[in-house]
MIVO-509577 format. One line per 3 residues: number of its first residue (from 1); for each residue x negated, y negated, z of N, C-alpha, C, O, CB. Coordinates in steps of 0.001 Angstrom, whole numbers, plus 500000, padded with zeros to 6 digits. Glycine has a CB too. Example, Ala and Ser with C-alpha at 12.3 -4.5 7.8 and 13.67 -1.06 7.14 Angstrom:
2
1 = 486810/505690/507800/487700/504500/507800/486800/503300/507800/485764/503319/508465/488692/504473/509046  487150/502250/507080/486330/501060/507140/487100/499970/507870/486591/498862/508039/485916/500598/505725
***
This chain:
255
1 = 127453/770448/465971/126327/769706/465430/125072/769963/466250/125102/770154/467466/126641/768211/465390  124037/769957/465558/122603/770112/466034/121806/768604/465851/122056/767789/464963/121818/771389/465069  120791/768455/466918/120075/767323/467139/118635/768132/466598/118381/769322/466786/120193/766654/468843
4 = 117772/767117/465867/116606/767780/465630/115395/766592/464935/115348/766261/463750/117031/769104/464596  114694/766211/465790/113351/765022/465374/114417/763551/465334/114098/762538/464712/112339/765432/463270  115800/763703/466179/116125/762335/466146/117058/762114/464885/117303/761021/464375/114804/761456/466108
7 = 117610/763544/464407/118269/763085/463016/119642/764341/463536/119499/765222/464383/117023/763457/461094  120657/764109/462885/121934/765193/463340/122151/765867/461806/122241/765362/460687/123690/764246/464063  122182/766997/462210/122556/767640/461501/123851/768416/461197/124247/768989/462212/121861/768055/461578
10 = 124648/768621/460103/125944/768836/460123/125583/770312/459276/124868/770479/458289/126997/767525/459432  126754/771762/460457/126284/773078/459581/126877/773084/458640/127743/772219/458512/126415/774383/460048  126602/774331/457292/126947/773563/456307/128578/774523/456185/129216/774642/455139/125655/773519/454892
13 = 128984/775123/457567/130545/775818/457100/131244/774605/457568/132431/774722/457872/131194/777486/457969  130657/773435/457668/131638/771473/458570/131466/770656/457343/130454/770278/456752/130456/770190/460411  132876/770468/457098/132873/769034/455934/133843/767866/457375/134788/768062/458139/134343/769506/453682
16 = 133382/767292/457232/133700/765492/457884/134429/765264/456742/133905/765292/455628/132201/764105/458149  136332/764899/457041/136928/763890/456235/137729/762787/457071/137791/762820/458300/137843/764578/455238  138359/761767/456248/138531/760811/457452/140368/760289/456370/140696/760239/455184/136666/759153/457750
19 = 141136/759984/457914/142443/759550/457178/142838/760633/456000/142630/760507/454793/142210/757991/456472  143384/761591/456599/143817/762779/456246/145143/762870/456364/145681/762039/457095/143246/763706/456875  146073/763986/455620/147152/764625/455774/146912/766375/455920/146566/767190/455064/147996/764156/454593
22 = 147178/766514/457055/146841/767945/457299/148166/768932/456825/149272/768762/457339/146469/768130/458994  147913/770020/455748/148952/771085/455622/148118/772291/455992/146918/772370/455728/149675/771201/454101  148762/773157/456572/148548/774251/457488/149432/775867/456868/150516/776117/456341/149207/773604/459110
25 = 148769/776303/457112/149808/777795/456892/149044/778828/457560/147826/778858/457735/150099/778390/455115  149862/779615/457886/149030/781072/458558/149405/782130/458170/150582/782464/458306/149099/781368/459982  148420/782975/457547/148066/784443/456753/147544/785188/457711/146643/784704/458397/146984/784434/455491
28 = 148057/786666/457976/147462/787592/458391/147290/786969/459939/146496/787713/460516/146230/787959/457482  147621/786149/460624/147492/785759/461750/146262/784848/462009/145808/784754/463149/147545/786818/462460  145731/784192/460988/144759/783264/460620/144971/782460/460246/145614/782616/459208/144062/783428/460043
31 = 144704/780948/460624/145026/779634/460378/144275/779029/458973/143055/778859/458982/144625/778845/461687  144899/778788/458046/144597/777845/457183/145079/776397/457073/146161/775990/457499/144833/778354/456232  143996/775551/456351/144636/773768/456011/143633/773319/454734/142526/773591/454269/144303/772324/457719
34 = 144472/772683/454557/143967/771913/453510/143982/770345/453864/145045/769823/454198/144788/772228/452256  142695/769537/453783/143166/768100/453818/143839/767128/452363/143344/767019/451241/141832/767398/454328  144507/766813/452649/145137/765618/451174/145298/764346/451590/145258/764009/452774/146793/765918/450466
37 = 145500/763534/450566/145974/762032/451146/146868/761673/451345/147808/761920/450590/145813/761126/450684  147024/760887/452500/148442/760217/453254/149240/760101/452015/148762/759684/450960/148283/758524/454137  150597/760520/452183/151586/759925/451473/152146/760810/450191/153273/760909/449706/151035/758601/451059
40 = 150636/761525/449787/150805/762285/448875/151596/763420/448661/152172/763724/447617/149966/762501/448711  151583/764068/449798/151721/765448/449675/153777/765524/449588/154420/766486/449169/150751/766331/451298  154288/764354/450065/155793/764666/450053/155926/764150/448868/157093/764213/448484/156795/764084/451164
43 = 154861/763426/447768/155193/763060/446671/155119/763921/445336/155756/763907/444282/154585/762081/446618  154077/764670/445832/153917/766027/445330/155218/767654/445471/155481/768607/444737/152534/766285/446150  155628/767233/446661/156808/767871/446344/157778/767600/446061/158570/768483/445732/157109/768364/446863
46 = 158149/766258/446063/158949/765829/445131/159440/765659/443706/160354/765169/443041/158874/765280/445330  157974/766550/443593/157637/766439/442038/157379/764639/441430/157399/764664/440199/159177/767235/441145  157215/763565/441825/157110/762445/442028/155629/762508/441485/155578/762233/440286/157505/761983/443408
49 = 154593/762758/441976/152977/762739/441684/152648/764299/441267/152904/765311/441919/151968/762221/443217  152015/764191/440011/151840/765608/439117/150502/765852/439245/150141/766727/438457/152233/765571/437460  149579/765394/439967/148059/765160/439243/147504/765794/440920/147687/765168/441964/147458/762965/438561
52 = 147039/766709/440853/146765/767439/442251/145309/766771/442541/145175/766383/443702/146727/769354/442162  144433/766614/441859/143340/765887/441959/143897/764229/442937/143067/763683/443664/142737/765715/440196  145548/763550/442769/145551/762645/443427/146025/763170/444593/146207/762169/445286/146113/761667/442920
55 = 146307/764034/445175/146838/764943/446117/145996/765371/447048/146361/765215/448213/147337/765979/445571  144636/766030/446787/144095/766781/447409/142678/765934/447685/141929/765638/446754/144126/768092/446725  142390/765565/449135/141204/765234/449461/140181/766445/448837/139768/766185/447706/141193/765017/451017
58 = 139869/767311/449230/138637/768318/448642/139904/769575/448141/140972/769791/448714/137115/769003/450226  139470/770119/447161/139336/771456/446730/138704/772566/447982/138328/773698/447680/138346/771358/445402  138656/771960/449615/138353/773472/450120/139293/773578/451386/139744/772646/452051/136589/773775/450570
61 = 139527/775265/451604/140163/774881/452780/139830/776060/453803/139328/777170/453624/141741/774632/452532  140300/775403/454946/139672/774947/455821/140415/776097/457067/141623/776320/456979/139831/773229/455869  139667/776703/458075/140333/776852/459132/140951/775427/460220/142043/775283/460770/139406/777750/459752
64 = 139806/774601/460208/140350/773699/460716/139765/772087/460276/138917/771460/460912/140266/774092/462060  140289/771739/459335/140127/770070/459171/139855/769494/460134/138866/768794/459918/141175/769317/458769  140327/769378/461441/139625/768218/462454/138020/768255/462905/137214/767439/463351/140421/768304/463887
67 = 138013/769625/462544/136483/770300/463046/135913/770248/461860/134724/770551/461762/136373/771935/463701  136659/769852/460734/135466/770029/459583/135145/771861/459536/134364/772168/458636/133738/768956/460196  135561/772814/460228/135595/774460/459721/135841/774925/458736/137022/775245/458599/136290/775196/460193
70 = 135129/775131/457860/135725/775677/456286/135953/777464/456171/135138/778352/456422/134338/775190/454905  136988/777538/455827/137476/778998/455856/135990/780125/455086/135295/779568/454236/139230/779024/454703  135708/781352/455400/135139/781959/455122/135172/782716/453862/136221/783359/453816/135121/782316/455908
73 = 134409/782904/452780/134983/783358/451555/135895/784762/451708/136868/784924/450972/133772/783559/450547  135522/785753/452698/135703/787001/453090/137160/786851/453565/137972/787506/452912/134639/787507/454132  137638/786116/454574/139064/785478/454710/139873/785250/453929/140952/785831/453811/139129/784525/455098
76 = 139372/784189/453156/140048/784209/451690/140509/785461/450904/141617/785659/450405/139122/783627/450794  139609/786125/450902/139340/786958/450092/140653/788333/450384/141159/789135/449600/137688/787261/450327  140816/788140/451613/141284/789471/452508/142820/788219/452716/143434/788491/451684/139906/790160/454437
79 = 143317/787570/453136/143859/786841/453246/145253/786608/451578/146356/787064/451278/142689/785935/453692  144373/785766/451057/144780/785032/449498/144855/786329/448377/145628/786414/447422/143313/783717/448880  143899/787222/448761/143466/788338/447337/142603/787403/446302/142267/788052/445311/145136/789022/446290
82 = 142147/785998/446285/141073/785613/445208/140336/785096/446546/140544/785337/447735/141486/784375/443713  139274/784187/445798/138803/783381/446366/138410/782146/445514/137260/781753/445316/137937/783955/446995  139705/781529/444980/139869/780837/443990/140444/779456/444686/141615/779167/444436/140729/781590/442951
85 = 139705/778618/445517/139847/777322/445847/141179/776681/445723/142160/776697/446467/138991/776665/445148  140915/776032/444419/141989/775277/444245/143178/776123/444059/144182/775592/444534/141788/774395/443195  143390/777299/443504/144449/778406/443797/145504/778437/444966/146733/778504/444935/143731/779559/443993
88 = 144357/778346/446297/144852/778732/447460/145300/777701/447773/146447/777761/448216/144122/779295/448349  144735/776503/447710/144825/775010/448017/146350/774896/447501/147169/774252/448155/143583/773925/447150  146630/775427/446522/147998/774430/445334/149167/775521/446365/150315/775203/446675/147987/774903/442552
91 = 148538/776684/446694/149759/777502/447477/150123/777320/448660/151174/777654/449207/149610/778741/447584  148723/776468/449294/148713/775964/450973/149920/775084/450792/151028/775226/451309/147141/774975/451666  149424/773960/449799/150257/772902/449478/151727/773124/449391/152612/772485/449960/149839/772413/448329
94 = 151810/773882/448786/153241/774018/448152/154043/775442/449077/154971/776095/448601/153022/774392/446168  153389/775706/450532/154207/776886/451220/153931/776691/452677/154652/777318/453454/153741/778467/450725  152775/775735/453280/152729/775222/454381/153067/773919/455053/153371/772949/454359/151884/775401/454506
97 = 153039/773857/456106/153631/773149/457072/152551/771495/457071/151340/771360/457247/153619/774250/458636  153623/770476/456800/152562/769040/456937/152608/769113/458661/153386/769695/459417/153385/767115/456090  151467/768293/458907/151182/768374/460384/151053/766387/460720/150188/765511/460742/149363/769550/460704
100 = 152364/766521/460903/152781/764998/461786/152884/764601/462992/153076/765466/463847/153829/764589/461641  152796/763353/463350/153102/763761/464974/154683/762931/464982/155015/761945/464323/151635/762947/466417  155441/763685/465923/156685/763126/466270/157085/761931/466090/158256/761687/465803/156875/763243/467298
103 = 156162/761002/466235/156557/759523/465879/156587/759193/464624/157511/758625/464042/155753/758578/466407  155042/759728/463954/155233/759279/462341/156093/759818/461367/156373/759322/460275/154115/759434/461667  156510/760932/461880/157908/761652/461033/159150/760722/461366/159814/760243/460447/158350/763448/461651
106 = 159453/760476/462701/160361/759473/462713/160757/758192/462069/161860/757668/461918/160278/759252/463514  159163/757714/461619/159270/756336/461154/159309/756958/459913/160294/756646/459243/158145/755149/461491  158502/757780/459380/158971/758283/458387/160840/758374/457565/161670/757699/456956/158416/759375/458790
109 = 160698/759135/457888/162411/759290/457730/163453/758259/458271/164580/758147/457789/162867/760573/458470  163041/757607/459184/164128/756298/459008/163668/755077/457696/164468/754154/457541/164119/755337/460743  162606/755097/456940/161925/754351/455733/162732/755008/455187/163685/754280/454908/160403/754356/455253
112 = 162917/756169/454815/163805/757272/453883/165330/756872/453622/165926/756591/452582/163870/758809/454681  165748/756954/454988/166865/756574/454836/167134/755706/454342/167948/755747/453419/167321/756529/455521  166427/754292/454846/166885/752902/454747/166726/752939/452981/167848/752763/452505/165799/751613/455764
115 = 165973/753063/452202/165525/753001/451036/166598/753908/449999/166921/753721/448826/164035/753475/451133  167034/755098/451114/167843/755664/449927/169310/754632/449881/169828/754248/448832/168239/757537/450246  169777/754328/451177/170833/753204/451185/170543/751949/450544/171445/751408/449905/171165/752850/452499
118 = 169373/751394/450628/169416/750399/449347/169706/751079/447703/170266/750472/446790/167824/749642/449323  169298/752125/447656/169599/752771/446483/170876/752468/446013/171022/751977/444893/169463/754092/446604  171941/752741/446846/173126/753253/446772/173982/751952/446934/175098/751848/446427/173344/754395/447795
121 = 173472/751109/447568/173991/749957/447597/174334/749409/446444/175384/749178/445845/173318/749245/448173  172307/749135/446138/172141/748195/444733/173123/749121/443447/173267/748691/442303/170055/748090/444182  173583/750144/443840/174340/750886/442272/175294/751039/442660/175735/751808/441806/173949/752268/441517
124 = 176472/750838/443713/177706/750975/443711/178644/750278/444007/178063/749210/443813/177876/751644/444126  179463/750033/444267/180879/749126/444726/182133/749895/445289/182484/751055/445074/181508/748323/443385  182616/749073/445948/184067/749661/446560/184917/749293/445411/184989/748120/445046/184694/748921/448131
127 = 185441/750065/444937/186611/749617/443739/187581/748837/443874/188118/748092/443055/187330/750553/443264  187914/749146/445571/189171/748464/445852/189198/746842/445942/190120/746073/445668/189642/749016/447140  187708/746536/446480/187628/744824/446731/186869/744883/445291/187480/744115/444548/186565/743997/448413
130 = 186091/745316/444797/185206/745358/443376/184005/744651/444439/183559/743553/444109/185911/744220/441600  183674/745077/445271/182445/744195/445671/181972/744872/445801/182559/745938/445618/182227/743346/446555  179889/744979/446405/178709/745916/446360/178670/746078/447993/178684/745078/448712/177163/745238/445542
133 = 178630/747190/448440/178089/747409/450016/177129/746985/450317/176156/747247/449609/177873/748549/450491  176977/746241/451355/175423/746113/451995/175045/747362/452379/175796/748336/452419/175239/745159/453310  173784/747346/452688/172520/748682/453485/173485/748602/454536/174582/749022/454170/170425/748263/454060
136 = 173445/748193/455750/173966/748384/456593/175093/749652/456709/175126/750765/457232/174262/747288/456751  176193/748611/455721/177091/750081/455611/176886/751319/455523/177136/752076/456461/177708/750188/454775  176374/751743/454322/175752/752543/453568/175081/753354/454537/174986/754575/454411/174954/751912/452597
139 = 174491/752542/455750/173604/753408/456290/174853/753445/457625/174857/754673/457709/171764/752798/456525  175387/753218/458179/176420/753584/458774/177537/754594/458397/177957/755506/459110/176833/752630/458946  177877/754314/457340/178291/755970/456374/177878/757008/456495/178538/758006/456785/178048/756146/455112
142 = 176659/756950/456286/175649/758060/456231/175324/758885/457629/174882/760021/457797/174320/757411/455719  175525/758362/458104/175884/758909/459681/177028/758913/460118/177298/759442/461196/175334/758258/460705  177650/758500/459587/178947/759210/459648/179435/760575/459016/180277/761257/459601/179730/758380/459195
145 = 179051/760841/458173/178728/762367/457352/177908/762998/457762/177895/764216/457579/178321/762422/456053  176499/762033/458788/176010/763226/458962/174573/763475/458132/173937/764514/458307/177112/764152/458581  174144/762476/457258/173766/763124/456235/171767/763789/456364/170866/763086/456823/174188/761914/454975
148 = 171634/764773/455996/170275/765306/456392/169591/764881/455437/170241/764639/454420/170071/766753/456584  168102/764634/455381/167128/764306/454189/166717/765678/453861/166372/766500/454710/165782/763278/454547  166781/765948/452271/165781/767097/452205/164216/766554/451014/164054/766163/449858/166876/768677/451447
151 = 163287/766897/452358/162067/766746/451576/161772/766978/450408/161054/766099/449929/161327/767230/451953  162074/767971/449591/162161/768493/447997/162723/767299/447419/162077/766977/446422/163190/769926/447636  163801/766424/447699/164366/766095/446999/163555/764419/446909/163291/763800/447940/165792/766455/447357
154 = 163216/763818/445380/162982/761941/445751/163678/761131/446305/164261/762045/446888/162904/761087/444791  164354/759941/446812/164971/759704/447470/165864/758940/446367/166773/758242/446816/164394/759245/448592  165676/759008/444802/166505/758967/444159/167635/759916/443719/168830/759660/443574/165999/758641/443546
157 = 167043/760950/443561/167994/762094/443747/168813/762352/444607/169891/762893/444363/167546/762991/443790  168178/761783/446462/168876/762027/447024/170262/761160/447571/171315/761355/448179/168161/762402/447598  169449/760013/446878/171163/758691/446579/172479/759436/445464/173688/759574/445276/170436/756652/445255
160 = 171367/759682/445065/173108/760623/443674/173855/761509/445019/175052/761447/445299/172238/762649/441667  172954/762221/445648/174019/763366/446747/174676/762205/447279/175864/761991/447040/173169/764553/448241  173997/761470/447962/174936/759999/448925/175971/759864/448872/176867/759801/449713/174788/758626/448687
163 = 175910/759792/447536/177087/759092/446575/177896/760010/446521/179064/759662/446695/176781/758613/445099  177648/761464/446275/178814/762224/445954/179142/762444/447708/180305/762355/448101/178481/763791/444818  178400/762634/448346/179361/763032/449759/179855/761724/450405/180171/761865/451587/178413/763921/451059
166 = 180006/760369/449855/180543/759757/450718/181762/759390/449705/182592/758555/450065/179642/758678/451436  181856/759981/448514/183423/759435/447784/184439/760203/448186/185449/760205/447483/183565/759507/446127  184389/761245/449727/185838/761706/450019/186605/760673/451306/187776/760597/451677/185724/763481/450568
169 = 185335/759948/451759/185511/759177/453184/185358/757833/452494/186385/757262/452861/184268/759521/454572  184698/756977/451713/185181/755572/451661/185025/755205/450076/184207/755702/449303/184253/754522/452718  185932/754292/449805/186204/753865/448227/184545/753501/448057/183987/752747/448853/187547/752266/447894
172 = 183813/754157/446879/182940/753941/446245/182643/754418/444778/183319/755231/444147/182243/754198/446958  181693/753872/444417/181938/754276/442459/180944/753275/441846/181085/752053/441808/183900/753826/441587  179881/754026/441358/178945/753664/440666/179564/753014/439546/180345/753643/438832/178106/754671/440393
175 = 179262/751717/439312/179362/750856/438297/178407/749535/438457/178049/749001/439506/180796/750526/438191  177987/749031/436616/177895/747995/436525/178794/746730/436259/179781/746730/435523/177262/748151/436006  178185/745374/437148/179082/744350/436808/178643/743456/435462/177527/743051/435136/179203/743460/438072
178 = 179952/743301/434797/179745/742580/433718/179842/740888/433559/180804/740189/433243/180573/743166/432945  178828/740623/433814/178774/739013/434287/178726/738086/432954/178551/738473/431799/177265/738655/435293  178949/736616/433470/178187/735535/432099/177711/734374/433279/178261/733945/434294/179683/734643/430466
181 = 176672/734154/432747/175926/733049/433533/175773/731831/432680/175563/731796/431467/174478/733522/434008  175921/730778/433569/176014/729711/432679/174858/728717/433316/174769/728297/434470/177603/729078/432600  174278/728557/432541/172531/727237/433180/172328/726212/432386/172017/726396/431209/170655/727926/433086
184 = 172457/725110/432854/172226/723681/432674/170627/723403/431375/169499/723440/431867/171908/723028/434568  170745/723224/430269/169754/723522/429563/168449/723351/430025/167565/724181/429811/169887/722979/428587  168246/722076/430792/167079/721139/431432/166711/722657/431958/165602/722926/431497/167469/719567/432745
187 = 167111/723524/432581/166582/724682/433305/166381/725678/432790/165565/726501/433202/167158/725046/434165  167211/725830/431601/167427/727172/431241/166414/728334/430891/166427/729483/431331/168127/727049/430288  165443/727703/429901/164340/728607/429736/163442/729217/430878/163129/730389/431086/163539/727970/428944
190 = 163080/727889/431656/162690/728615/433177/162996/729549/433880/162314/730533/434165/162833/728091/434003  164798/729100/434426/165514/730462/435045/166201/731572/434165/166820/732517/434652/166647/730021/435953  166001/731327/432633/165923/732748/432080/164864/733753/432617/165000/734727/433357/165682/732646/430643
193 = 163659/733165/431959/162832/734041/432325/162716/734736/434036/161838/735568/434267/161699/733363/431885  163442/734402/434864/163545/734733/436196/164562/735454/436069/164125/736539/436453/163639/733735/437175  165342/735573/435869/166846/736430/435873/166737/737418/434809/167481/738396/434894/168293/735450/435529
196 = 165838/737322/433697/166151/738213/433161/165475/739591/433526/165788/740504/432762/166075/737829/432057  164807/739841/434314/164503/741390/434978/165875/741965/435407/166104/743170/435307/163422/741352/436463  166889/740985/435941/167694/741710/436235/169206/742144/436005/170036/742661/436753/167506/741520/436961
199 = 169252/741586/434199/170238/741744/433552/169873/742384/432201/168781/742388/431633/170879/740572/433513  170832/742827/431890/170761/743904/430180/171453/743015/429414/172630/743349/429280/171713/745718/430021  171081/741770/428736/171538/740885/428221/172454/741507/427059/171924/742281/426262/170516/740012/427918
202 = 173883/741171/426936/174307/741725/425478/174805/740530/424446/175284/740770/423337/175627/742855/425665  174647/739427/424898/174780/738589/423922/173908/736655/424553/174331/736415/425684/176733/738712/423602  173306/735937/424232/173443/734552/424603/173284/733621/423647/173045/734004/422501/172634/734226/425535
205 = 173408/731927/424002/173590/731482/423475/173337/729732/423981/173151/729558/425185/174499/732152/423154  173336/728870/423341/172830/727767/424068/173690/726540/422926/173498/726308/421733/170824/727776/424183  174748/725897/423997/175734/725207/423301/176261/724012/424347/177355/724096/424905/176914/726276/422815
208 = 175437/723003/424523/174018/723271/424911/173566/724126/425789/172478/724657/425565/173512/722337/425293  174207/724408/426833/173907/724647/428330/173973/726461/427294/174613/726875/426328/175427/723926/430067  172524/727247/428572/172544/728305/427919/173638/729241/428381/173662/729347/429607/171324/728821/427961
211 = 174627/730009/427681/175527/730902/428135/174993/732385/428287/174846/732900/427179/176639/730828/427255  174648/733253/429379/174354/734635/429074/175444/735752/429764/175795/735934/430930/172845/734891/429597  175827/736442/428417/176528/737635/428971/176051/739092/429020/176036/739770/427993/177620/737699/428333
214 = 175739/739481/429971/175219/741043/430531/175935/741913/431566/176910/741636/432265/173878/740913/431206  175245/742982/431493/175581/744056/432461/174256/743989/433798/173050/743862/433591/175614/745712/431471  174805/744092/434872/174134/744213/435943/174410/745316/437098/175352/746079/437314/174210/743062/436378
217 = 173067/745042/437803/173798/746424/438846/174121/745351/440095/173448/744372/440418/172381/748124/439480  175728/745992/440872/176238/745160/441952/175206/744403/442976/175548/743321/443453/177106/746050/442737  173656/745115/443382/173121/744920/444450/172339/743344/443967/171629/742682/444724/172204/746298/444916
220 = 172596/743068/442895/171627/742295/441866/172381/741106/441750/171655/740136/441529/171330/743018/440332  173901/740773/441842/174791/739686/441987/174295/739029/443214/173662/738198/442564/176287/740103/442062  174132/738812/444010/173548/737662/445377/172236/736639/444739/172077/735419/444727/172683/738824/447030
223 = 171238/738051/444122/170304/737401/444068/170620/736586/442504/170039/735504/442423/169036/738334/444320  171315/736907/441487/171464/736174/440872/171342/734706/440989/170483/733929/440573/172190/736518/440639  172789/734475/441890/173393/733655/442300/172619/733008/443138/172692/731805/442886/174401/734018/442678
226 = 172012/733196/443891/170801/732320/444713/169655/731622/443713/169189/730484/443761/169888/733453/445813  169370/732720/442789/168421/732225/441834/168803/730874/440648/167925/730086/440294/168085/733542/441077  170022/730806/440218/170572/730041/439617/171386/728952/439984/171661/728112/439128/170989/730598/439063
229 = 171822/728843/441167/172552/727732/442172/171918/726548/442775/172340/725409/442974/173008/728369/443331  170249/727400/443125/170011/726708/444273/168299/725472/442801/167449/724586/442898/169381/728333/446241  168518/725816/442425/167411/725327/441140/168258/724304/440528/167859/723170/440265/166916/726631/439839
232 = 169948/724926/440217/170665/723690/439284/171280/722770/440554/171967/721771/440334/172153/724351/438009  170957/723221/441871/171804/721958/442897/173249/722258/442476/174157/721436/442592/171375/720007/442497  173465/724079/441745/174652/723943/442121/175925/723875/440615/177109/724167/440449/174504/722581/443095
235 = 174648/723237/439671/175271/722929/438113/175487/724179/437095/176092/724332/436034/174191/721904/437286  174607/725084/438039/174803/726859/437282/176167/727068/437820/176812/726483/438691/173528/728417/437949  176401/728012/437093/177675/729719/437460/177267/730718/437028/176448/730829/436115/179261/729916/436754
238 = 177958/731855/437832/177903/733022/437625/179253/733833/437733/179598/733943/438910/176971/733406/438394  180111/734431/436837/181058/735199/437051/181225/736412/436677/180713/736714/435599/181823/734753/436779  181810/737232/437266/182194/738525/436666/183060/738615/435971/184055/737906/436122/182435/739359/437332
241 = 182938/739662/434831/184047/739599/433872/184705/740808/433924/185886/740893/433587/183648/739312/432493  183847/742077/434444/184427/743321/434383/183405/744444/435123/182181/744318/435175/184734/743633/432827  184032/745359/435576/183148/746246/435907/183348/747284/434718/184423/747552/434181/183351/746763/437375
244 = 181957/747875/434382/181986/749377/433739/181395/750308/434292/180177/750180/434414/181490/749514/432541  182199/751841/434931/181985/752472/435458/180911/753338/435203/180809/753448/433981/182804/752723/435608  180053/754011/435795/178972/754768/435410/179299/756499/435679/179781/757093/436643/177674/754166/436281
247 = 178905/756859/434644/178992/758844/435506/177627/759373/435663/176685/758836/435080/179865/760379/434304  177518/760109/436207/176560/761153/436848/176101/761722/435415/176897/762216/434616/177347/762409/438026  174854/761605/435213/174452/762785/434172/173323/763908/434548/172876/764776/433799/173894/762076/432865
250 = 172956/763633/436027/171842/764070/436510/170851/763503/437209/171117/762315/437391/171407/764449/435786  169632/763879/437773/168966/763368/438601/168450/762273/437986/167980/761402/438718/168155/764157/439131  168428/762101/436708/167235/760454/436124/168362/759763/435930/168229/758783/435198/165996/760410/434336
253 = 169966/760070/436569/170787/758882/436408/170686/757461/437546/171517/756583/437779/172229/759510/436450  169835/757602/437885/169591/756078/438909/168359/755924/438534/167433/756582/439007/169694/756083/440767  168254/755170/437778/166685/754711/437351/166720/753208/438002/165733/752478/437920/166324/754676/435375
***
């Protein structure tokens, strides 16, 4: 930067951005980056966020983002073979290195984990007791296998792998439970509307007290049951009637 009559001037190969995600790659022995926004860029390879405009702080890039250095068209040029911005940008993106520091990758990826084990929780059961694993387990399993995160993958996708590498080491098996809940009428319309986010109602009925029978996912029975117990003092139920097992059809099978 240059000082001049009391005013600063910024040259014009320096863009200033602020709260950045830096991706990096090096061509020809020359440093490139692109800045994007926090959070984005593993969502973007996840295929998770499609819209590169929400991805990419600027369309330019950069020898060096902290300095605000914007790469030279001639670089580009000799470098990329265009000098087509957003081109280079979508290839930075999608073939260079995010630039974290040791800690925030850590916290990173233990969020990862923990989230894919609620995944796996809230959708499965031990067959043998018919009950739902806590996180805990789940995440104690998972290190027990060993298990690596791969960035490509959402962390829904990567609960389906979970699932398949932990059914040689402990009884597990995606299923829903088939419940009927029973609520005291004085309540019922109220704690319908509360419970029902988290049931696939297949039949109810109100004789008087309202009767509802649905399918649920295992991780979703506690909170039921808290939700309907502690409102009737106790005059609700909740039982299971059956589990129905679920299969794999692919990655949009854990919605």
């Amino acid at each position: 930067m240059s000082r001049s009559g009391g005013k600063i001037f910024t040259p014009t190969n320096q863009i200033r951005l602020t709260n950045i995600a830096v991706v990096r790659v090096k061509k020809a022995g020359k440093r490139f980056e692109i800045a994007c926004y926090k959070n984005k860029v593993l969502s973007w390879r996840q295929k998770v966020e499609k819209d590169l405009d929400e991805v990419l702080q600027s369309e330019t890039v950069f020898t060096n983002v902290s300095k605000g250095q914007v790469a030279k068209k001639e670089e580009l040029l000799k470098c990329f073979k265009t000098e087509d911005q957003r081109a280079i940008c979508l290839e930075i993106l999608e073939k260079g290195e995010l630039q974290v520091s040791d800690k925030e990758r850590h916290a990173n990826q233990e969020a990862s984990v923990k989230e894919i084990a609620s995944i796996v929780s809230d959708k499965c059961i031990n067959p043998e007791t018919k009950t739902p694993y806590t996180v805990s387990m789940i995440e104690s399993a998972m290190r027990d296998i060993h298990f690596s995160l791969n960035p490509k993958r959402n962390n829904k996708q990567q609960a389906l792998d979970v699932i398949k590498q932990l059914a040689p080491v402990i009884p597990i098996q995606r299923a829903q439970m088939k419940i009927r809940m029973t609520i005291p009428a004085k309540e019922a319309k109220k704690l319908r509307e509360k419970v029902s986010q988290y049931i696939t109602i297949e039949s109810e009925a109100f004789e008087p007290d309202l009767n509802l029978v649905g399918l649920i996912d295992p991780g979703h029975f506690r909170t039921l049951e808290e939700a309907i117990i502690g409102p009737t003092k106790g005059r609700a139920s909740i039982e299971v009637l059956s589990l129905k097992e679920m299969t794999d059809t692919g990655d949009s099978a854990l919605t």
